[in-house]
TINUNU-934158 format. One line per field, with one value per residue (C-alpha): residue number from 1; residue in one letter; chain; x, y negated, z negated. Coordinates in pm, whole numbers. Layout:
<sites>
n: (NUM, ...)
res: (A, ...)
chain: (A, ...)
c1: (X, ...)
c2: (Y, ...)
c3: (Z, ...)
</sites>
This chain:
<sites>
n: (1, 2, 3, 4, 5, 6, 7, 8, 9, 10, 11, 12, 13, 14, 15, 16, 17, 18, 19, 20, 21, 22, 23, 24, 25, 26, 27, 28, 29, 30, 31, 32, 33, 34, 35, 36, 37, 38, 39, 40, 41, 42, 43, 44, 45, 46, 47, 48, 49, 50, 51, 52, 53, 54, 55, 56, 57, 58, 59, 60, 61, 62, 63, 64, 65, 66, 67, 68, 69, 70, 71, 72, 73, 74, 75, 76, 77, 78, 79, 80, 81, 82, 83, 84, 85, 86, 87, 88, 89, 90, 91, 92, 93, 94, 95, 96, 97, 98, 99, 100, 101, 102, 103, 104, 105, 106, 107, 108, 109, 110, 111, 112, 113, 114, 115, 116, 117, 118, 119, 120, 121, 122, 123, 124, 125, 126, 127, 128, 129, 130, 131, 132, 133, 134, 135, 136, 137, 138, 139, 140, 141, 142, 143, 144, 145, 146, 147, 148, 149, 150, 151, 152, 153, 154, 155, 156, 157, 158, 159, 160, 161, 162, 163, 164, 165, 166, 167, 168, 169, 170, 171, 172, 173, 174, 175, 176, 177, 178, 179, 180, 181, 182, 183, 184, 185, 186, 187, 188, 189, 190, 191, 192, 193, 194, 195, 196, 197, 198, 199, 200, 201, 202, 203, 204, 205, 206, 207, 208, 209, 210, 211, 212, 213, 214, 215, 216, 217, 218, 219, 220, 221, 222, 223, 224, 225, 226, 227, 228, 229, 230, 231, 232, 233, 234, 235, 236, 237, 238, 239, 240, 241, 242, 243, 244, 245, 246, 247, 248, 249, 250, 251, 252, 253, 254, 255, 256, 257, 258, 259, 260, 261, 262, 263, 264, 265, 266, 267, 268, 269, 270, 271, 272, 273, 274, 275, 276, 277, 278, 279, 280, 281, 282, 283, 284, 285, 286, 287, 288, 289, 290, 291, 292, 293, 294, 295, 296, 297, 298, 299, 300, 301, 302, 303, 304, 305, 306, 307, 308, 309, 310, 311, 312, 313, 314, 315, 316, 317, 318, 319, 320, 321, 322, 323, 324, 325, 326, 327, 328, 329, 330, 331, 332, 333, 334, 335, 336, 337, 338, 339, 340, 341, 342, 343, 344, 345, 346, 347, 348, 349, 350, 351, 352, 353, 354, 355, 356, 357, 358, 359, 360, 361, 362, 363, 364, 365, 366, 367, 368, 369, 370, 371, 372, 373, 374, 375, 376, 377, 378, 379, 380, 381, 382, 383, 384, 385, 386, 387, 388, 389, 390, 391, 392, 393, 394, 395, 396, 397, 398, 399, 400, 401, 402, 403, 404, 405, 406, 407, 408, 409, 410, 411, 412, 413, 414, 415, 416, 417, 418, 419)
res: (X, X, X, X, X, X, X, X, X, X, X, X, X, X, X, X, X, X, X, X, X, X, X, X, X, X, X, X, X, X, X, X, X, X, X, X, X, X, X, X, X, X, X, X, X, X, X, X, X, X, X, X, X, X, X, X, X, X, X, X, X, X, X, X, X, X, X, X, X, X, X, X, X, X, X, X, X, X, X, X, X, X, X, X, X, X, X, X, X, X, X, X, X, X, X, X, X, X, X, X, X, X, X, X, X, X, X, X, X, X, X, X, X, X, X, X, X, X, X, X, X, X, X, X, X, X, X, X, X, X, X, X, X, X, X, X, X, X, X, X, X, X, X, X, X, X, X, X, X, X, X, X, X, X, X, X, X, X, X, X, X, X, X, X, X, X, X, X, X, X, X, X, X, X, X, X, X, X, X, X, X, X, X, X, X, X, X, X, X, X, X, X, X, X, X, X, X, X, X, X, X, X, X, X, X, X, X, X, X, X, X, X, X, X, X, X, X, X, X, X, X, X, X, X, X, X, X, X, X, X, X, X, X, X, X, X, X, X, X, X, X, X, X, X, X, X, X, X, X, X, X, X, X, X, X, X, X, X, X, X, X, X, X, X, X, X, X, X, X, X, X, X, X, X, X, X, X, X, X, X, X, X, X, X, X, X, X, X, X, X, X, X, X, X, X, X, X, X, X, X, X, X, X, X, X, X, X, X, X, X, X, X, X, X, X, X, X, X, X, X, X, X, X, X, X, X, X, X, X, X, X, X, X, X, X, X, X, X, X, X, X, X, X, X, X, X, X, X, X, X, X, X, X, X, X, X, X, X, X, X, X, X, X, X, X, X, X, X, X, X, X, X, X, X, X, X, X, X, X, X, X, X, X, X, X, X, X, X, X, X, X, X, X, X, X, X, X, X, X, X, X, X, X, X, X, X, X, X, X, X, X, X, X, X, X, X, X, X, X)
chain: (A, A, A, A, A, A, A, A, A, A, A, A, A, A, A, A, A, A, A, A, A, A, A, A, A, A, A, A, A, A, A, A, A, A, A, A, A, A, A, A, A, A, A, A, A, A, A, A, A, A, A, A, A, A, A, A, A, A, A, A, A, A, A, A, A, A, A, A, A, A, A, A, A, A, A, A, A, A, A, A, A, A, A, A, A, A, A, A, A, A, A, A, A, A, A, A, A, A, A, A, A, A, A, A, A, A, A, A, A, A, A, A, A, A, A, A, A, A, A, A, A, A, A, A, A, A, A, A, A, A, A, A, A, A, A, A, A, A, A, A, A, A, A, A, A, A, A, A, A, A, A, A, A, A, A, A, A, A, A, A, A, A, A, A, A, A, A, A, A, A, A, A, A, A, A, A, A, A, A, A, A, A, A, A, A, A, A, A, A, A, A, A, A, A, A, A, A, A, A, A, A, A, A, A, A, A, A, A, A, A, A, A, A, A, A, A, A, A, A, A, A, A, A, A, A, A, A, A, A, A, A, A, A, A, A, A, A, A, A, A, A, A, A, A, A, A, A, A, A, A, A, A, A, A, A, A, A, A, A, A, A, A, A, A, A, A, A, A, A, A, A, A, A, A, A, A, A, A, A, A, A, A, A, A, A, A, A, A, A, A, A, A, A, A, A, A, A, A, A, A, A, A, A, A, A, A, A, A, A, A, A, A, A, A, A, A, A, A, A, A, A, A, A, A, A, A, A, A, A, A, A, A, A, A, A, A, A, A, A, A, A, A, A, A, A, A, A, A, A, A, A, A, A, A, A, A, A, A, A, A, A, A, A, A, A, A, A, A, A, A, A, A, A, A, A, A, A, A, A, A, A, A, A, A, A, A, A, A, A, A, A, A, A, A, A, A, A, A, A, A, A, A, A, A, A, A, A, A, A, A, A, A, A, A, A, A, A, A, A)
c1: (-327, -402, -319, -3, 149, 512, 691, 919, 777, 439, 248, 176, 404, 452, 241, -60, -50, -32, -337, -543, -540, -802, -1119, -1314, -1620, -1527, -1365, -1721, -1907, -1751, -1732, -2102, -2158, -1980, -2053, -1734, -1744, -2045, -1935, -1599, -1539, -1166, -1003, -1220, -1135, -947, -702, -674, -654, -353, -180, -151, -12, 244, 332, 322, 494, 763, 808, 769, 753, 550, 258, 523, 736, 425, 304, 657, 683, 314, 375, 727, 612, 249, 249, 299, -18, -216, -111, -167, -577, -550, -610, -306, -143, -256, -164, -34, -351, -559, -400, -467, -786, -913, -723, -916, -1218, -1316, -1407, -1142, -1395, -1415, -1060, -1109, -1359, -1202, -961, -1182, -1337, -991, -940, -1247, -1190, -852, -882, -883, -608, -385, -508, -361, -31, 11, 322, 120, 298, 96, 60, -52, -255, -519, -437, -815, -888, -896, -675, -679, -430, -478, -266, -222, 101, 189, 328, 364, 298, 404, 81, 178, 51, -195, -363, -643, -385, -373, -147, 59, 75, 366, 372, 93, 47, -229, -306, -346, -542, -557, -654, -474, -595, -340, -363, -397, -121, -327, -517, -864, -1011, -823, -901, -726, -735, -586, -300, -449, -755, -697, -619, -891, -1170, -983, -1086, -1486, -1512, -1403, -1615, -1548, -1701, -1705, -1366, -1201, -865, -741, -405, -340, -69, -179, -290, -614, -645, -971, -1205, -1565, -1370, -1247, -1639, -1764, -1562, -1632, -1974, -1930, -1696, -1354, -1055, -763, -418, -275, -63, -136, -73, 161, -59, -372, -470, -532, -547, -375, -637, -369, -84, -40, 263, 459, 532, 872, 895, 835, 1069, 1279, 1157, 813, 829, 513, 158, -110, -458, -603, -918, -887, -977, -1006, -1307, -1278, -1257, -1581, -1698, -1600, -1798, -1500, -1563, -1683, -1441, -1124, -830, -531, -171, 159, 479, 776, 1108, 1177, 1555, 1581, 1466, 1580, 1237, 945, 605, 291, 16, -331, -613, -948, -822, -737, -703, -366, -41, 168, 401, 103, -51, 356, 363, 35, 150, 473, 265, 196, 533, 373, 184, 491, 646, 388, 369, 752, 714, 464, 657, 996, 857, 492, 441, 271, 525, 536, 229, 138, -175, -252, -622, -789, -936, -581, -390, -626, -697, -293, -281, -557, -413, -71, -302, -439, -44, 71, -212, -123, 267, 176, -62, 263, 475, 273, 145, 377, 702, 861, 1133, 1119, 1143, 1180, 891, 1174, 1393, 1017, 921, 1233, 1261, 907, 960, 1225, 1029, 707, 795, 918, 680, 807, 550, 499, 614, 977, 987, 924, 1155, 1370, 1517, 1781, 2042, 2399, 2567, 2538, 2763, 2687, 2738, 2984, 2985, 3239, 3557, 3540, 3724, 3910, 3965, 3582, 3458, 3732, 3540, 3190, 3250, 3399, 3093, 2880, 3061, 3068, 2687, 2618, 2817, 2631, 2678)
c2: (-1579, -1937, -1875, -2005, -2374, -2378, -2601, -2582, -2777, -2681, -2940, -2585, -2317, -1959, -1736, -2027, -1973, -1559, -1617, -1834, -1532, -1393, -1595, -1726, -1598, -1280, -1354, -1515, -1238, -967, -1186, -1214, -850, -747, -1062, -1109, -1470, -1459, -1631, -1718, -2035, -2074, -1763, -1684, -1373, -1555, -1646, -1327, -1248, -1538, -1404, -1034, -1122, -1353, -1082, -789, -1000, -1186, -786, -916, -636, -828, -1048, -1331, -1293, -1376, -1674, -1789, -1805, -1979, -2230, -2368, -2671, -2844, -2955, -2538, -2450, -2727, -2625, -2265, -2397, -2354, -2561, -2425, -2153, -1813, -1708, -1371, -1276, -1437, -1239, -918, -971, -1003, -680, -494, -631, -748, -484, -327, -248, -624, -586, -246, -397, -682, -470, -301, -595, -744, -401, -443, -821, -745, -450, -560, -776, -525, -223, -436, -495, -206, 13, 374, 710, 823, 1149, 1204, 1456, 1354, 953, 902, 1084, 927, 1025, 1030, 1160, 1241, 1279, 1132, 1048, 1094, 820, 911, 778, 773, 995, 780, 446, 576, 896, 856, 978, 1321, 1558, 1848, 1882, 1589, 1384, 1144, 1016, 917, 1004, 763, 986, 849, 866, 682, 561, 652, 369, 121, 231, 157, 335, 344, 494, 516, 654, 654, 950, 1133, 1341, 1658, 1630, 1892, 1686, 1916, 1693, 1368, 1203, 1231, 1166, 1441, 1506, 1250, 1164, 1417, 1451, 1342, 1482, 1536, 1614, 1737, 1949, 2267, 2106, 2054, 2441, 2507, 2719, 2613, 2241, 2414, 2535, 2201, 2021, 2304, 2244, 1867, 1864, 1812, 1905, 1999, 2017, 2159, 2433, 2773, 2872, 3209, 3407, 3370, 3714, 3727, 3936, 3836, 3911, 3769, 3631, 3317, 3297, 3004, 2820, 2748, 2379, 2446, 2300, 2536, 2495, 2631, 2995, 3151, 3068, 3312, 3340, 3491, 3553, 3522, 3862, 3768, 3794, 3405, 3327, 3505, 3373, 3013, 3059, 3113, 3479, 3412, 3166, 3242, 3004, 2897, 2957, 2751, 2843, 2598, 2574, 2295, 2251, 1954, 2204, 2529, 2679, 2786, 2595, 2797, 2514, 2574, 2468, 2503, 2374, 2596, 2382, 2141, 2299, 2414, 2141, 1847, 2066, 2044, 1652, 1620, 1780, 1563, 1289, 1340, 1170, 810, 849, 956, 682, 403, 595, 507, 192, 75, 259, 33, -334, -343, -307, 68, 260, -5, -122, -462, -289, 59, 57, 232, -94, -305, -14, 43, -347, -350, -89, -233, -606, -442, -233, -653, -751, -450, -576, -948, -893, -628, -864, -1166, -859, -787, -1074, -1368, -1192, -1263, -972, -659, -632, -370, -388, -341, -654, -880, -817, -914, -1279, -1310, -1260, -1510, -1783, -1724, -2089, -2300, -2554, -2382, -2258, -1882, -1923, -2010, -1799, -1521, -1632, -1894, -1756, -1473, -1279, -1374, -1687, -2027, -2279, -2657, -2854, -3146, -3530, -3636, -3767, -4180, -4319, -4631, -4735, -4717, -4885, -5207, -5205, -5145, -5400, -5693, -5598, -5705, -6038, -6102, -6048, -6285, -6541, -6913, -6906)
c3: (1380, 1260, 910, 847, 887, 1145, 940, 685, 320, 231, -45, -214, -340, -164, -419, -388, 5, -55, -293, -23, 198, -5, 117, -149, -37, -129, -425, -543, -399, -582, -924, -892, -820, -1155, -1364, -1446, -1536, -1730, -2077, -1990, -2010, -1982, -1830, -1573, -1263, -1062, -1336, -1442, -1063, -1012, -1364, -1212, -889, -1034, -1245, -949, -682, -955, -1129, -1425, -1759, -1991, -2067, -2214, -1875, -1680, -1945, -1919, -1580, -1483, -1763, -1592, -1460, -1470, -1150, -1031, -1240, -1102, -762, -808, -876, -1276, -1554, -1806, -1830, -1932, -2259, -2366, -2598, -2346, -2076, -2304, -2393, -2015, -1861, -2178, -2119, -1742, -1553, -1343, -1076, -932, -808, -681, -462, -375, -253, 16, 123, 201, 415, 528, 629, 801, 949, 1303, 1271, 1052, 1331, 1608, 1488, 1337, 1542, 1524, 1558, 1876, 1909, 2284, 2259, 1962, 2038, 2017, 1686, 1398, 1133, 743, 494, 178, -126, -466, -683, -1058, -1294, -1645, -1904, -2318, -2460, -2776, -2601, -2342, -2550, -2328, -2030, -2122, -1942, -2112, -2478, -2583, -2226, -2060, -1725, -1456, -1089, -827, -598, -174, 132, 368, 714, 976, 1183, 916, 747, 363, 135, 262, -82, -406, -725, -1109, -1304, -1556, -1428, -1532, -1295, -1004, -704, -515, -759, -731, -436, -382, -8, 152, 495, 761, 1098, 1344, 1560, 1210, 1181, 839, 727, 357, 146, -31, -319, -131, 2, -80, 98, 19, 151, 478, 513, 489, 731, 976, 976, 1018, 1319, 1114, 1230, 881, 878, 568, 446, 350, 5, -21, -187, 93, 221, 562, 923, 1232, 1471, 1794, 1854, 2075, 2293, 2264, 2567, 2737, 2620, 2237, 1977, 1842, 1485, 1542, 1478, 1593, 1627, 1546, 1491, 1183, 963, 601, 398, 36, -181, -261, 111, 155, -161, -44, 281, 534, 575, 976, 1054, 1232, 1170, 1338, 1156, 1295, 1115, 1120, 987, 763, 812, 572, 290, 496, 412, 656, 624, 692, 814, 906, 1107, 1234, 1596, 1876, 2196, 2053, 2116, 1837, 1863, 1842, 1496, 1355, 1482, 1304, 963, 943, 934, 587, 521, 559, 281, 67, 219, 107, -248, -280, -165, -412, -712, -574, -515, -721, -1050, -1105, -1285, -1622, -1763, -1949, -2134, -2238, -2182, -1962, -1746, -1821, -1626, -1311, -1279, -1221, -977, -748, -800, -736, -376, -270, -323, -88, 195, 150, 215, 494, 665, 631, 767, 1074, 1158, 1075, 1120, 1450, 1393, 1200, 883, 601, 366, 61, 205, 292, -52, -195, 15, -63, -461, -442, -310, -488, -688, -383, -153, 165, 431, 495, 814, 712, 454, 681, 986, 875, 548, 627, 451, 461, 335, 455, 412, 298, 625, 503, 623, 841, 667, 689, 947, 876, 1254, 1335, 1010, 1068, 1455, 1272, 1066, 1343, 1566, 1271, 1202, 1585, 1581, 1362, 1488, 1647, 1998)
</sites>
């Protein structure tokens, strides 16, 4: 890719080199869309922006952990492009204040910027039969919260928490819009965006069963995945045979038209729908999905629906290795300014993953190798191909060898004898 240096010391540290992947242009551009630096003299965006990575990729819990560990050396805060080191009520001051939305964009520019590159090396789940759809997933994930510290996080009555709400592009493998809420907010009304191109394929849990939604995305050419909710009223108007190569855990496939009043209500009172049932032996429970398509076989709409475990996947992933479960401020802007600086971390390492990574690696054991180098003036490169597991042994010197150095020595005499 022309990014990274093939050699083994680097004149700056691992995090600086992680932090140069964002181009400045966009940094600037984004700083000068929200005004960000305007009267700030000393701890401008991008030090808040170099302060919150060192603290996502390093894990560290609080404000002093991150002041600490900037302020080790001079010649590290110099080379990360700062002029000291942050300090802990300067660091609190800025993720109250600055506007969280500058690193919320920043974070879809660098999507935007890398998409190409991240597309390519991406290893997809191809589906054969809907290889050319696009397809987005959508979901969102609790983390609570103490209602004590974050009483603007309201949940239930004595517990707080927030909603990170998603929808994930399949063949990116990253959020492609995220939003914070409170948990309480339905996740129906969390994510705003919810009609796609035509030929769209989207794939959703029931949370999302809604039928004015399933309307809408008629109309514009969407194809949904999602499952049924129990209590859905319905008619089977026929029943599609299955054919002789179906997997065993697809039950039956029908086709039905929904009967109740908020159905009708919702606009899906003409609309036939398609409903696959599958056993979920994992769980030992049958899943009831629907969709609007009527041309994929059974098997493709099941494939399609399992799909919905990437996005649990990358939820668990950034809960493990990034910083979005603690918080080092209780405001509103302090905690969603760490969650998108914790979303430009998750596309930095993946882009190092994909793309500088000769052999594969698990995101949990990258992140880790990448955490522990964050201080040392190695080059990406090694770090992401040199350094292994394992242990490694100190190669030692020969033992001295009194024969040779008598004959080492004679040679030398002998040399320097007059002819």
């Amino acid at each position: 890719m022309g990014l990274f240096r093939r050699t083994k010391n680097n004149k700056k540290p691992v995090l600086t080199q992680i932090i140069e992947l964002i181009p400045n242009h966009i940094l600037q551009s984004v700083v000068s869309r929200y005004q960000t630096d305007k009267h700030c003299s000393r701890y401008k965006t991008y030090d808040q922006l170099v302060a919150l990575m060192f603290g996502q990729l390093s894990k560290c819990s609080t404000l002093e952990d991150i002041s600490a560990g900037i302020g080790v050396s001079t010649t590290f805060i110099k080379d990360l492009g700062l002029r000291q080191s942050p300090a802990r009520s300067t660091m609190s001051d800025g993720n109250r204040k600055r506007n969280a939305e500058v690193f919320e964009t920043l974070y879809y520019k660098l999507l935007a910027y890398y998409t190409r590159v991240l597309r390519v090396k991406h290893q997809a789940h191809i589906i054969e039969e809907v290889k050319h759809h696009t397809i987005k997933i959508t979901d969102s994930t609790t983390v609570s919260l103490c209602l004590s510290l974050f009483d603007w996080a309201k949940f239930r009555t004595a517990k707080g928490g927030i909603k990170i709400h998603t929808t994930f592009d399949e063949s990116l493998m990253l959020p492609e819009l995220v939003n914070i809420t409170e948990a309480k907010k339905h996740d129906r009304h969390g994510i705003s965006r919810a009609i796609f191109a035509p030929s769209t394929i989207i794939i959703e849990d029931k949370g999302y069963f809604d039928f004015s939604l399933m309307s809408n995305r008629i109309k514009a050419d969407n194809w949904f995945v999602t499952r049924m909710k129990s209590n859905t009223t319905y008619e089977v108007l026929t029943t599609r045979p299955l054919p002789e190569n179906t997997p065993d855990n697809i039950l039956s496939d029908e086709e039905i038209m929904l009967t109740g009043q908020a159905a009708f209500d919702g606009g899906m009172g003409d609309f036939a729908l398609r409903k696959i049932v599958v056993y979920d032996q994992e769980n030992d429970t049958q899943l009831a999905i629907i969709t609007n398509n009527f041309s994929w076989s059974a098997e493709t709409i099941s494939l399609l629906y399992k799909m919905r475990w990437d996005i649990e996947i990358f939820f668990k992933q950034l809960k493990q290795h990034l910083k979005v479960k603690t918080f080092i401020g209780t405001s509103p802007n302090a905690v969603k300014s760490q969650i998108y600086v914790a979303l430009i971390c998750f596309l930095l390492l993946e882009l190092l993953r994909r793309n500088t990574c000769k052999a594969a690696h698990a995101f949990s054991n990258f992140t880790e190798k990448v955490r522990l180098s964050l201080c040392f003036y190695l080059s990406l490169d090694y770090v992401c191909n040199i350094i292994c597991q394992g242990a490694k042994a100190i190669k030692k010197n020969p033992a001295p060898n009194l024969f040779s150095s008598q004959v080492r020595a004679q040679t030398l005499i002998f040399n320097n004898l007059d002819p």
